[in-house]
N, CA, C and O atoms as a Tinker XYZ file with bonds, in Angstrom:
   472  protein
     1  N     -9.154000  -11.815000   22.065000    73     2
     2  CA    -8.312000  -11.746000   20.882000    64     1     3
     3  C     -7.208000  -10.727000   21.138000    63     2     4     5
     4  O     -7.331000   -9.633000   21.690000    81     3
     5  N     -6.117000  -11.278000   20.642000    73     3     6
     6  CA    -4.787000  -10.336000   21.050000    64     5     7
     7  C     -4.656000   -9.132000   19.778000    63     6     8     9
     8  O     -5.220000   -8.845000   18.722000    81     7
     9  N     -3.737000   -8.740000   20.473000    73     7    10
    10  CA    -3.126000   -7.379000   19.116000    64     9    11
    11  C     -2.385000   -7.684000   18.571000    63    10    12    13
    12  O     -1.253000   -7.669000   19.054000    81    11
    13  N     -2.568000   -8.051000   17.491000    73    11    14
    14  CA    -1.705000   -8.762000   16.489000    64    13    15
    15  C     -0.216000   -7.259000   15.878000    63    14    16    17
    16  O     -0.628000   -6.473000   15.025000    81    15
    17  N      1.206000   -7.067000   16.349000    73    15    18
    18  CA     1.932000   -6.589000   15.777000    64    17    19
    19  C      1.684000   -6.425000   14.199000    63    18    20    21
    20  O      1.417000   -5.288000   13.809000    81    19
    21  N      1.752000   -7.510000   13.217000    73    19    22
    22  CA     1.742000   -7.062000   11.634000    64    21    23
    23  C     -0.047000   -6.171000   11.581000    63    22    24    25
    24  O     -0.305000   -5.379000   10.674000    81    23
    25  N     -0.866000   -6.438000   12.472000    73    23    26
    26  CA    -2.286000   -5.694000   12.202000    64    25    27
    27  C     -1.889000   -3.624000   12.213000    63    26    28    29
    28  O     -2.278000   -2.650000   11.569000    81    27
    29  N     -0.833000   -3.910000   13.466000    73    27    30
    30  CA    -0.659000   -2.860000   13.725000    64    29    31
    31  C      0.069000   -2.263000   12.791000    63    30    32    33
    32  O     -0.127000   -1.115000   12.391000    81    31
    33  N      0.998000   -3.067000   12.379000    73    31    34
    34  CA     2.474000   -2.643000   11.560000    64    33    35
    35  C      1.099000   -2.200000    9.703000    63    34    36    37
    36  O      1.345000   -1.468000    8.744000    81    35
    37  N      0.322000   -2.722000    9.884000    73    35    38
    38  CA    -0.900000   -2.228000    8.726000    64    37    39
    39  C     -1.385000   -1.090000    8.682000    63    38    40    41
    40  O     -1.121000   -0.202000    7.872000    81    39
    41  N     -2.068000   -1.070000    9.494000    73    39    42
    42  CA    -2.707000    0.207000   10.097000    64    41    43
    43  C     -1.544000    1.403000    9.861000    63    42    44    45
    44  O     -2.012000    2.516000    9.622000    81    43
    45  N     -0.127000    1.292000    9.903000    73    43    46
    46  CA     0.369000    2.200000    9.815000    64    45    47
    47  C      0.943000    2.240000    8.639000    63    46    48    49
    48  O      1.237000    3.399000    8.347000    81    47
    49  N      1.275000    1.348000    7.705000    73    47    50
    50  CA     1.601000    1.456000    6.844000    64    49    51
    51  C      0.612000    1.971000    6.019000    63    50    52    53
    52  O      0.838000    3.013000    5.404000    81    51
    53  N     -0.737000    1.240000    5.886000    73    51    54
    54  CA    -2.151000    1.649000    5.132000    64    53    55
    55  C     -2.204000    3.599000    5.251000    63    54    56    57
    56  O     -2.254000    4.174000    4.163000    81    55
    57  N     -2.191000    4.463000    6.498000    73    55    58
    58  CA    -2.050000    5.690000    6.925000    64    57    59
    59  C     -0.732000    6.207000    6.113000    63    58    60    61
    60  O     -0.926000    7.148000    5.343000    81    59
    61  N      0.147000    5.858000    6.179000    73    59    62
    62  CA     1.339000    6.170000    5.295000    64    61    63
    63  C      1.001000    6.268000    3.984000    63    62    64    65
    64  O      1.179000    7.373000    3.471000    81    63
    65  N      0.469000    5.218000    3.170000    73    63    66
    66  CA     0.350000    4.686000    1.820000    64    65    67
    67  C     -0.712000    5.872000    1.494000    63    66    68    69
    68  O     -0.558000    6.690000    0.586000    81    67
    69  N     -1.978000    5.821000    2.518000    73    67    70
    70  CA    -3.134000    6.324000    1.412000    64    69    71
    71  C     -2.352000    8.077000    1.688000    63    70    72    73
    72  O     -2.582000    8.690000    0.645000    81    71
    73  N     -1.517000    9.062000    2.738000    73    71    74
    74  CA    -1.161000    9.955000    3.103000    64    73    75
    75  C     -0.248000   10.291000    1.399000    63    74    76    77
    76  O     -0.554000   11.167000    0.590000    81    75
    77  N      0.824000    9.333000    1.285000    73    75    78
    78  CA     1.651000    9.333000   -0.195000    64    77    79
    79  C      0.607000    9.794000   -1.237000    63    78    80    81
    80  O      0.629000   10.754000   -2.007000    81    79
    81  N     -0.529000    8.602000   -0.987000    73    79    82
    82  CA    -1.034000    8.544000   -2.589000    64    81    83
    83  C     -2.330000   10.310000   -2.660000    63    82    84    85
    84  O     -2.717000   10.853000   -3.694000    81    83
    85  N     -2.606000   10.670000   -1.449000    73    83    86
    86  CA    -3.371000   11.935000   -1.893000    64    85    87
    87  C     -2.647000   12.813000   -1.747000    63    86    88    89
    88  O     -3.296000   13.859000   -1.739000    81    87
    89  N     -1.301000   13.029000   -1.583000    73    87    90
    90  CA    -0.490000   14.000000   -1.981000    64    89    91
    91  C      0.182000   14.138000   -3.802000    63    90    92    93
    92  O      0.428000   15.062000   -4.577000    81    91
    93  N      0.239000   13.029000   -3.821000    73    91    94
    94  CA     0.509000   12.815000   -5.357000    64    93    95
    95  C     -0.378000   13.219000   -6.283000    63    94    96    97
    96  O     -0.205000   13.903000   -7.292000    81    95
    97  N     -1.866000   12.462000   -5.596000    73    95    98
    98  CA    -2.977000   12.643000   -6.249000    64    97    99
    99  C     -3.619000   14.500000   -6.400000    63    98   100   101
   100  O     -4.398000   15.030000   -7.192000    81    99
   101  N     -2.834000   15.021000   -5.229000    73    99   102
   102  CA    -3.496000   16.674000   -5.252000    64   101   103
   103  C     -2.423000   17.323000   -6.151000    63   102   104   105
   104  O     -2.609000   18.500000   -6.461000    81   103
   105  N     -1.342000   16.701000   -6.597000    73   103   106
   106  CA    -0.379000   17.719000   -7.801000    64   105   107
   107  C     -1.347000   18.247000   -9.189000    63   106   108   109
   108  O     -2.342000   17.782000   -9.744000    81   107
   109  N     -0.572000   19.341000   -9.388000    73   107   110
   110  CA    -0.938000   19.372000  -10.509000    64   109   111
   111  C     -0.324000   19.828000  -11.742000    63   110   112   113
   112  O      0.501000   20.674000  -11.395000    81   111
   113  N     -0.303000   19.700000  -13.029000    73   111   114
   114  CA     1.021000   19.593000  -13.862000    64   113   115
   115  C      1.095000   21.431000  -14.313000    63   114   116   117
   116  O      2.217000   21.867000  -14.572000    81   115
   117  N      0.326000   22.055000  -14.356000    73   115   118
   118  CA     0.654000   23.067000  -14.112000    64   117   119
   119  C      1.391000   23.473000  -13.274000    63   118   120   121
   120  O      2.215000   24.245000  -13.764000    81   119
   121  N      1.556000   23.263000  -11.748000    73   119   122
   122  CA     2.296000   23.907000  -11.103000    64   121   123
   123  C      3.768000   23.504000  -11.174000    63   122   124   125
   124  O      4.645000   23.992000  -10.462000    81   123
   125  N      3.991000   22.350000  -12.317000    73   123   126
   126  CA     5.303000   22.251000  -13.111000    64   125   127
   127  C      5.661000   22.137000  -14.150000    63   126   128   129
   128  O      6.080000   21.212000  -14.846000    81   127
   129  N      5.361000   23.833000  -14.331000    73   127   130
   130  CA     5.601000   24.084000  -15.983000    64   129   131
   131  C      6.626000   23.349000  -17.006000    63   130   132   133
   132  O      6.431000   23.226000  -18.216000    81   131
   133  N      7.554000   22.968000  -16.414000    73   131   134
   134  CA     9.065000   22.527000  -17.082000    64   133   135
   135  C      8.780000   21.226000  -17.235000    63   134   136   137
   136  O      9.727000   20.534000  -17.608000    81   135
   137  N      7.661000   20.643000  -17.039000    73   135   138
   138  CA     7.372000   19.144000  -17.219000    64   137   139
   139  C      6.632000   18.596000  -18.002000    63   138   140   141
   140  O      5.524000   18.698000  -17.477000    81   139
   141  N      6.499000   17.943000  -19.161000    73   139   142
   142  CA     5.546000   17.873000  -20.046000    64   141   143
   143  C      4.289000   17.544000  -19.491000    63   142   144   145
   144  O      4.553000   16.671000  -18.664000    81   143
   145  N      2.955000   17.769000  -19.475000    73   143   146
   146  CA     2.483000   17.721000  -18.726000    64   145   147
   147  C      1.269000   16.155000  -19.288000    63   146   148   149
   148  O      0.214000   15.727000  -18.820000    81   147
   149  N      2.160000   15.724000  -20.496000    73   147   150
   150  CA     1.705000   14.017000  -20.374000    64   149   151
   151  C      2.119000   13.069000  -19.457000    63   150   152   153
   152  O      1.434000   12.326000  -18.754000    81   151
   153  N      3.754000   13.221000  -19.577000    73   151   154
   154  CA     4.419000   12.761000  -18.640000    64   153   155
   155  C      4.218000   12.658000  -17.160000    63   154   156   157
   156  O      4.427000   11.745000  -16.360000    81   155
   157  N      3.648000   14.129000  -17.015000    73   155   158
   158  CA     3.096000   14.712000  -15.755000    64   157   159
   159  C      2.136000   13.934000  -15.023000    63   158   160   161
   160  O      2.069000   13.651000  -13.827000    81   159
   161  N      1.516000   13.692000  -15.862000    73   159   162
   162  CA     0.159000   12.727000  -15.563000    64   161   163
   163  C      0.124000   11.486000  -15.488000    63   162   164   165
   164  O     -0.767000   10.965000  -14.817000    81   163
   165  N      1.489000   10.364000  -16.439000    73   163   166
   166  CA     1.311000    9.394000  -16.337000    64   165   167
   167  C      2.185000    9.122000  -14.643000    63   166   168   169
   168  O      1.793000    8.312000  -13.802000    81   167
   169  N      3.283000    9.944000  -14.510000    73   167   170
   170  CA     3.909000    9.768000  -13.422000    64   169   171
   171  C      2.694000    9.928000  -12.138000    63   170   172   173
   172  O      2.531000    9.006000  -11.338000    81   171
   173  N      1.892000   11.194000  -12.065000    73   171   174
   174  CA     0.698000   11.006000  -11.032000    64   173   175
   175  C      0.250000   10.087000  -11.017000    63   174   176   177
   176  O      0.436000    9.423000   -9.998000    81   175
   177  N     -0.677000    9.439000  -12.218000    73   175   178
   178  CA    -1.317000    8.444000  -12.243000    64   177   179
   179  C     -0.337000    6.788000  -11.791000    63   178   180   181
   180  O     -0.871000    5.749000  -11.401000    81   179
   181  N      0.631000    6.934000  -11.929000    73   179   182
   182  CA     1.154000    5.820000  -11.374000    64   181   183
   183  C      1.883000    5.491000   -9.822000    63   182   184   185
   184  O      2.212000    4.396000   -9.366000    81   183
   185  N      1.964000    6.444000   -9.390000    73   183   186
   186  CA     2.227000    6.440000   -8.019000    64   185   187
   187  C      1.462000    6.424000   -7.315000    63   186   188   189
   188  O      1.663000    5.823000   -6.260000    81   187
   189  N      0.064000    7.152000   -7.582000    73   187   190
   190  CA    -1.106000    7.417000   -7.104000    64   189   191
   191  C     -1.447000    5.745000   -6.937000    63   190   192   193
   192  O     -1.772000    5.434000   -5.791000    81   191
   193  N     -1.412000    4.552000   -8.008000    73   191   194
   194  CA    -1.868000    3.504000   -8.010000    64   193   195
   195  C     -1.142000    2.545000   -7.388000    63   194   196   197
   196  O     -1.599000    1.486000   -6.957000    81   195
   197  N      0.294000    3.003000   -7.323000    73   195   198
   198  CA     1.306000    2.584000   -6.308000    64   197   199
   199  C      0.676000    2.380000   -5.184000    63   198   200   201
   200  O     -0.013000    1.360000   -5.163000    81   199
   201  N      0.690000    3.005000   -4.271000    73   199   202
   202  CA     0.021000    3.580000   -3.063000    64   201   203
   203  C     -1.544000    3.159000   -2.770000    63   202   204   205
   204  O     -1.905000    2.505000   -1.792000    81   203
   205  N     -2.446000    3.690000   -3.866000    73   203   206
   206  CA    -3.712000    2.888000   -3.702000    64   205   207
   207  C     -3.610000    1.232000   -3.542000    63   206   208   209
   208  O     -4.432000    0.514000   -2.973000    81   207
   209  N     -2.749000    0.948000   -4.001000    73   207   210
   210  CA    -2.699000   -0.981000   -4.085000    64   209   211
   211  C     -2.149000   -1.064000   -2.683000    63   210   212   213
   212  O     -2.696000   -1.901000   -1.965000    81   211
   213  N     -1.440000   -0.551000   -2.303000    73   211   214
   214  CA    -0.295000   -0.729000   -0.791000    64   213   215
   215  C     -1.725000   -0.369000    0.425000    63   214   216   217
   216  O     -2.138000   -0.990000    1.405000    81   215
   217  N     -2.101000    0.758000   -0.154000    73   215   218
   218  CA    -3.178000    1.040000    1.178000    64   217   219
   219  C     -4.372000    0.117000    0.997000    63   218   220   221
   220  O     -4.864000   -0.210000    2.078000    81   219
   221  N     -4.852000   -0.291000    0.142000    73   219   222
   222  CA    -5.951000   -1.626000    0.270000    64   221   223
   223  C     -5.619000   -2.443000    0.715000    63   222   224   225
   224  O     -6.347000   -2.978000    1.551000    81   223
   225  N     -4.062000   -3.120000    0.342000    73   223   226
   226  CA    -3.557000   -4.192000    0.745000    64   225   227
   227  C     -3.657000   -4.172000    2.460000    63   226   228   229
   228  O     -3.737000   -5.181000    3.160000    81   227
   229  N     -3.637000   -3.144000    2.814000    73   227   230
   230  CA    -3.217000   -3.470000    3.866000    64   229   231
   231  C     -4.732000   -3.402000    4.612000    63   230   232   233
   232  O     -5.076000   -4.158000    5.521000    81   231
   233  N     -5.560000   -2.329000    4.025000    73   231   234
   234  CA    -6.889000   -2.697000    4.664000    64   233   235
   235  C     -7.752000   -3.957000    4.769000    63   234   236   237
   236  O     -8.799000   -4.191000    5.374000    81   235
   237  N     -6.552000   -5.067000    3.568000    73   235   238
   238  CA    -7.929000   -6.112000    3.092000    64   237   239
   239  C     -6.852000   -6.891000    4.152000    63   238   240   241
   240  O     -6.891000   -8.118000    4.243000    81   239
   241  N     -6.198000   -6.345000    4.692000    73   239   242
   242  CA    -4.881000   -7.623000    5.511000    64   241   243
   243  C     -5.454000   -7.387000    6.833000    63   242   244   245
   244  O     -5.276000   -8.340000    7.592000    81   243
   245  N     -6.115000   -6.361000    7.355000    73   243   246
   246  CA    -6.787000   -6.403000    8.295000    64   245   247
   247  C     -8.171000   -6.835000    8.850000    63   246   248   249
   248  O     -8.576000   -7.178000    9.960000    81   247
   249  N     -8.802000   -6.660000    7.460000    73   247   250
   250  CA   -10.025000   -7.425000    7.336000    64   249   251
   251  C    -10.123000   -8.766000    7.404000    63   250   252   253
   252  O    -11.118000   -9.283000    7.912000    81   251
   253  N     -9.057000   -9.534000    6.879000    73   251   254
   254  CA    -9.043000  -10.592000    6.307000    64   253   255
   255  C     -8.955000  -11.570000    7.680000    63   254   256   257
   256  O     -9.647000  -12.549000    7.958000    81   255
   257  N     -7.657000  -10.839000    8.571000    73   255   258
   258  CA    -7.475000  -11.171000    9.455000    64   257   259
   259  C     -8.495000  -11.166000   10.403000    63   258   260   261
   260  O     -8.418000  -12.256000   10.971000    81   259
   261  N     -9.230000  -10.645000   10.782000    73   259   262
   262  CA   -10.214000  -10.108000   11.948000    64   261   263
   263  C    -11.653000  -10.846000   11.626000    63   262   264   265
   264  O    -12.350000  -11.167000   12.588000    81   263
   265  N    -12.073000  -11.101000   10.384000    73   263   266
   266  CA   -12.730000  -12.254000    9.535000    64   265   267
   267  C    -12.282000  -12.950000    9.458000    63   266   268   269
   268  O    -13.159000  -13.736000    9.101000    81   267
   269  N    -11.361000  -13.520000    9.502000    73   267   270
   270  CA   -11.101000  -15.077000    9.713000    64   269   271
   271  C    -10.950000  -15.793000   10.923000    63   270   272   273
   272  O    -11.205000  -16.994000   11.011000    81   271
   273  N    -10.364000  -14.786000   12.272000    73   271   274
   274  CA   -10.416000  -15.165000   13.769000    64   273   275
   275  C    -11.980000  -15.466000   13.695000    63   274   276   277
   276  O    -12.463000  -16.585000   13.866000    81   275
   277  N    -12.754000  -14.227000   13.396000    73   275   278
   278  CA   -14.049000  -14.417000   13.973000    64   277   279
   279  C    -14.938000  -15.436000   13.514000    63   278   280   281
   280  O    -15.505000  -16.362000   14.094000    81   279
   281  N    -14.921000  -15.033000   12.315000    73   279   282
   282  CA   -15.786000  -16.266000   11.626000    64   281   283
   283  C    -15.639000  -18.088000   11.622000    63   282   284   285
   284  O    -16.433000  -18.941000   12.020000    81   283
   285  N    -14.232000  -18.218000   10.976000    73   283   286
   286  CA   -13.813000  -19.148000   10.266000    64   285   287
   287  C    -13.179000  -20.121000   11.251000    63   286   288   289
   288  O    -13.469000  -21.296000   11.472000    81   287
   289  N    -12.095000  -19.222000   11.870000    73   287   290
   290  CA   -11.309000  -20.012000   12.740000    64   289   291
   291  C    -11.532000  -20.729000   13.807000    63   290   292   293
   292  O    -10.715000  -21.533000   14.256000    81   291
   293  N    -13.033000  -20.420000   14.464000    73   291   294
   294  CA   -13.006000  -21.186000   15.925000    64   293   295
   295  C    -13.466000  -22.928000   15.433000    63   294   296   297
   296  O    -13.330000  -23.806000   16.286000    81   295
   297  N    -13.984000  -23.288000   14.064000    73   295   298
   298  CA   -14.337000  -24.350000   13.462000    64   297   299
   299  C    -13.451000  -24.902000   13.150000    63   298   300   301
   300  O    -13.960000  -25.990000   12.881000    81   299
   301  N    -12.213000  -25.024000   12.921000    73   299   302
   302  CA   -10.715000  -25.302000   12.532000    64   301   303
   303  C     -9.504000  -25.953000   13.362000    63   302   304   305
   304  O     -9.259000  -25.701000   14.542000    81   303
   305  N     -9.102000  -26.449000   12.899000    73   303   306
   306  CA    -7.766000  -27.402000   13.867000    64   305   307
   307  C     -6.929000  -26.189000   14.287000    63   306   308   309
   308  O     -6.775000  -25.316000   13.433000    81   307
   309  N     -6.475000  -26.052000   15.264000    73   307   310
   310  CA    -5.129000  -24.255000   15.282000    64   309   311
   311  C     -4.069000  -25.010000   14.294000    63   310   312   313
   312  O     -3.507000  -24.085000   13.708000    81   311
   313  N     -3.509000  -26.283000   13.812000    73   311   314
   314  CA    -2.908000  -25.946000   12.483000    64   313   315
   315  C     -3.094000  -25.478000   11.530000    63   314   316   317
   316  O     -2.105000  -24.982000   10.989000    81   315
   317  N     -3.789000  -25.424000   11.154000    73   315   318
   318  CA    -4.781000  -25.319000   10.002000    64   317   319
   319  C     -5.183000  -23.479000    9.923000    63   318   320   321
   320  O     -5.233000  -22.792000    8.903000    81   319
   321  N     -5.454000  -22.994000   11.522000    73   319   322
   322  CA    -5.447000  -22.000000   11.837000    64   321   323
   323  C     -4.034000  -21.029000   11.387000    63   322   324   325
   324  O     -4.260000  -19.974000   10.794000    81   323
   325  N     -3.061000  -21.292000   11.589000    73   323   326
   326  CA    -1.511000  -21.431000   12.026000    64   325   327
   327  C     -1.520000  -21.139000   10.403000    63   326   328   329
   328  O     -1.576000  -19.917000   10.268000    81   327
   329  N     -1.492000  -21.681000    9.342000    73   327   330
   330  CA    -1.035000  -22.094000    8.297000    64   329   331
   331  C     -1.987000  -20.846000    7.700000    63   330   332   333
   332  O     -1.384000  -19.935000    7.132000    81   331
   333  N     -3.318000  -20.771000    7.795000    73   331   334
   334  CA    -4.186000  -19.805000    6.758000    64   333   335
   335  C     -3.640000  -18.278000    7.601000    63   334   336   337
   336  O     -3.644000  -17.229000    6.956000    81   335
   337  N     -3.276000  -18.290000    8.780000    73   335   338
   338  CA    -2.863000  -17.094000    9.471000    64   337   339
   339  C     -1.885000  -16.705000    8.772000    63   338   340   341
   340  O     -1.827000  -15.534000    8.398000    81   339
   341  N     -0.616000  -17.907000    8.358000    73   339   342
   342  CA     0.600000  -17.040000    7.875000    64   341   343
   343  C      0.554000  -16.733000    6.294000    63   342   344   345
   344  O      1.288000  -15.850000    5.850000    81   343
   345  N     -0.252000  -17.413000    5.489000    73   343   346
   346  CA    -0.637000  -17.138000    4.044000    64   345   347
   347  C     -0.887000  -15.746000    4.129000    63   346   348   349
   348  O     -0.151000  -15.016000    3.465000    81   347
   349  N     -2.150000  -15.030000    5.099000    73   347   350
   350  CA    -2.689000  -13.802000    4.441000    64   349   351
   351  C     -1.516000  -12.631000    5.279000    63   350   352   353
   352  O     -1.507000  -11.414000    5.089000    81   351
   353  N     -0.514000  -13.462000    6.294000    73   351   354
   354  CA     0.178000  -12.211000    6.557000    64   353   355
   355  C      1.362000  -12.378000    5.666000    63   354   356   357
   356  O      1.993000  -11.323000    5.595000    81   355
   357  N      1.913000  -13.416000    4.912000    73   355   358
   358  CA     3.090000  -13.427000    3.816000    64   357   359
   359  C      2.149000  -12.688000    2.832000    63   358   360   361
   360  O      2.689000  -11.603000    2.619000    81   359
   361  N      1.146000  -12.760000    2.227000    73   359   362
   362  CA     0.629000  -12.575000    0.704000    64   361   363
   363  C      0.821000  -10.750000    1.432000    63   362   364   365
   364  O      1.450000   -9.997000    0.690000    81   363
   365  N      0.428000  -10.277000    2.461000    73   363   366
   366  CA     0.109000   -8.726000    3.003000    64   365   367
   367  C      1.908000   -8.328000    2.964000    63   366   368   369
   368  O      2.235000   -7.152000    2.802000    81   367
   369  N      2.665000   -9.103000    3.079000    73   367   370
   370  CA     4.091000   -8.366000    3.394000    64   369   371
   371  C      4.802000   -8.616000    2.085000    63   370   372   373
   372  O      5.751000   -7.893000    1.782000    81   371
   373  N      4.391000   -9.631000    1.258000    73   371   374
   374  CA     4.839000   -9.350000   -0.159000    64   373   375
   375  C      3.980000   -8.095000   -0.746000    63   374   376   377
   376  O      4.618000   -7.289000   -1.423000    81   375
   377  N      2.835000   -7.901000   -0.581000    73   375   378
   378  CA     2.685000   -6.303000   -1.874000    64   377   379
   379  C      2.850000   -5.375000   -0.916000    63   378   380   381
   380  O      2.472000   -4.293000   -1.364000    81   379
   381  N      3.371000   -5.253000    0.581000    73   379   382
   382  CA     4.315000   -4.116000    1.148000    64   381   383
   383  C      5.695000   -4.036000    0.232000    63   382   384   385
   384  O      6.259000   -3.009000   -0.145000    81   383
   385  N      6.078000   -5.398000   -0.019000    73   383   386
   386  CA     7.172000   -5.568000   -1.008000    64   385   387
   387  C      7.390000   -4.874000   -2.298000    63   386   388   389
   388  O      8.397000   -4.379000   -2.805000    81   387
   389  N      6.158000   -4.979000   -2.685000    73   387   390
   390  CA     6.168000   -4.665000   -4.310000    64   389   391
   391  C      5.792000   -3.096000   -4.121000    63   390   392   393
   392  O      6.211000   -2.261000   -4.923000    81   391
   393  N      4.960000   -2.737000   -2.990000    73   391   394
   394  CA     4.200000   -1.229000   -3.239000    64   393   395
   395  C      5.861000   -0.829000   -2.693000    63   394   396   397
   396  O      6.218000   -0.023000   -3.551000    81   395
   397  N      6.613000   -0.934000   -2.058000    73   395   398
   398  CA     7.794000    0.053000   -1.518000    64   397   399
   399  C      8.918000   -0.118000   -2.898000    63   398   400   401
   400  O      9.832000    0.682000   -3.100000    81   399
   401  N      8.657000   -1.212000   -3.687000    73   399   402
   402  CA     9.773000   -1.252000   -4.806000    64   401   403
   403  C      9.217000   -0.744000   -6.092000    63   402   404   405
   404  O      9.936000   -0.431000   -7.041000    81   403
   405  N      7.773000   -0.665000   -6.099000    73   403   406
   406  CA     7.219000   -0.057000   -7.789000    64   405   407
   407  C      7.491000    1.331000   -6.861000    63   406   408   409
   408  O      7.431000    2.204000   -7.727000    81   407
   409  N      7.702000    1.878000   -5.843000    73   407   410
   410  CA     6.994000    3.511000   -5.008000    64   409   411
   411  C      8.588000    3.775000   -5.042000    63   410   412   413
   412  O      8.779000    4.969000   -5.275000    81   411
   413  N      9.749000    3.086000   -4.894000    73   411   414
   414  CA    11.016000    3.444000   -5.371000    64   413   415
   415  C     11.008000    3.845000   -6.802000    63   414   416   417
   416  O     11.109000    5.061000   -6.959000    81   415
   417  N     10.915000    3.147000   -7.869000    73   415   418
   418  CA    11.326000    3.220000   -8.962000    64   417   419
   419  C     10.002000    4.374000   -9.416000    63   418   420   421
   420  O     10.175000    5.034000  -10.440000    81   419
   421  N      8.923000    4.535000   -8.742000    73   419   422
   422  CA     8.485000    6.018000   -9.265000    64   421   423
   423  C      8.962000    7.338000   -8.393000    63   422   424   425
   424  O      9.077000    8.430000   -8.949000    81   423
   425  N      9.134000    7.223000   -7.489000    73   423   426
   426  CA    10.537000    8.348000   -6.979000    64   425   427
   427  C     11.648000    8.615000   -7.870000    63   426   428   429
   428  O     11.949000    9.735000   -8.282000    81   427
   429  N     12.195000    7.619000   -8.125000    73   427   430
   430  CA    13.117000    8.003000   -9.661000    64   429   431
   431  C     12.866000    8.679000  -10.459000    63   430   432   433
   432  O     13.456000    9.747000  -10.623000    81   431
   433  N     11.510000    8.085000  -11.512000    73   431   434
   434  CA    10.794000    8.948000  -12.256000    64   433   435
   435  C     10.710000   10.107000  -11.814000    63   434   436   437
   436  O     11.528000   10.893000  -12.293000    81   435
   437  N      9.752000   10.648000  -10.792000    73   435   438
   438  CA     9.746000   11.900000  -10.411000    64   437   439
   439  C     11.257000   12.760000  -10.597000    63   438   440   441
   440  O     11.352000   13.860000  -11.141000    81   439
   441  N     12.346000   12.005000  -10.031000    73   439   442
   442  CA    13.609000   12.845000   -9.678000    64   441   443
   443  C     14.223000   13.088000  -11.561000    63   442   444   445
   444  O     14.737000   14.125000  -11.980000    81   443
   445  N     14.002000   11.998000  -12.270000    73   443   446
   446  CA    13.992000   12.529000  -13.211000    64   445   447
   447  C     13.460000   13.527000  -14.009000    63   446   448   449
   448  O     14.193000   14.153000  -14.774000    81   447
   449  N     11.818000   13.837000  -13.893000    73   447   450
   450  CA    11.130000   14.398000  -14.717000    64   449   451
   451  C     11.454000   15.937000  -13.419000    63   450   452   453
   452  O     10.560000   16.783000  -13.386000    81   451
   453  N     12.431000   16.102000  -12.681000    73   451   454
   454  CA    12.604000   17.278000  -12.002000    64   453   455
   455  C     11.200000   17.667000  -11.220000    63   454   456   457
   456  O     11.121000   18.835000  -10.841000    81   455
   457  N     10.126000   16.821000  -10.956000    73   455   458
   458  CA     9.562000   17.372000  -10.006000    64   457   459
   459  C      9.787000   17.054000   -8.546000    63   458   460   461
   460  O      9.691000   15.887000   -8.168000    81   459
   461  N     10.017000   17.819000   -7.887000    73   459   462
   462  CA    10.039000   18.257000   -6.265000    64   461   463
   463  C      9.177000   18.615000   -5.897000    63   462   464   465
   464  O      8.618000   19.624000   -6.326000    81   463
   465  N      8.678000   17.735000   -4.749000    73   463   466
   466  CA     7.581000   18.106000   -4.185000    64   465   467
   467  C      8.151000   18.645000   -2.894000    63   466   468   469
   468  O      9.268000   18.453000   -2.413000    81   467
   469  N      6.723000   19.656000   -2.250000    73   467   470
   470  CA     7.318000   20.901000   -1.244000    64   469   471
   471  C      6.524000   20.538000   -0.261000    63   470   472
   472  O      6.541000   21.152000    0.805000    81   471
């Protein structure tokens, strides 16, 4: 079995994603007094989930993949192969899609609610 590039291009994104989301996740709204600290929390709590969805995604894109060579696929036509291969790597590069565009628009938030992270 070869090394699949998008497995890899996972693996690093997944390391990226869950790295984002426990930095977010270790803030705390005290240490930004000037921020309401409801606000504070819904902004943690949503980036944090940003990131948690992006880093599963990408763990279940590796799983999925590596379970389906092994298991599924040697019983299968390679079209058929071909076709369920590119489903779970489009469905894995659309919520890279969505986790880098909801993980934009909560960077905003943040830049609005003036927290800077150090």
């Amino acid at each position: 079995m070869a090394v699949d590039v998008l497995d890899v291009l996972a693996v690093i994104f997944g390391i990226l994603f869950t790295i984002r989301k426990l930095d977010s996740s270790r803030r705390e709204a005290q240490d930004y007094p000037h921020v309401d600290p409801g606000a504070f929390e819904a902004w943690r709590r949503r980036e944090s989930g940003i990131y948690s969805a992006g880093s599963l995604a990408c763990f279940l894109k590796i799983v999925l993949d590596v379970g389906f060579l092994l298991l599924v696929a040697p019983g299968l036509p390679p079209s058929l192969v071909h076709v369920i291969g590119a489903i779970i790597d489009l469905a894995w590069l659309a919520m890279i899609v969505v986790t880098l565009v909801r993980a934009s628009a909560a960077r905003k938030e943040r830049r609005r609610l003036d927290i800077v992270l150090r």
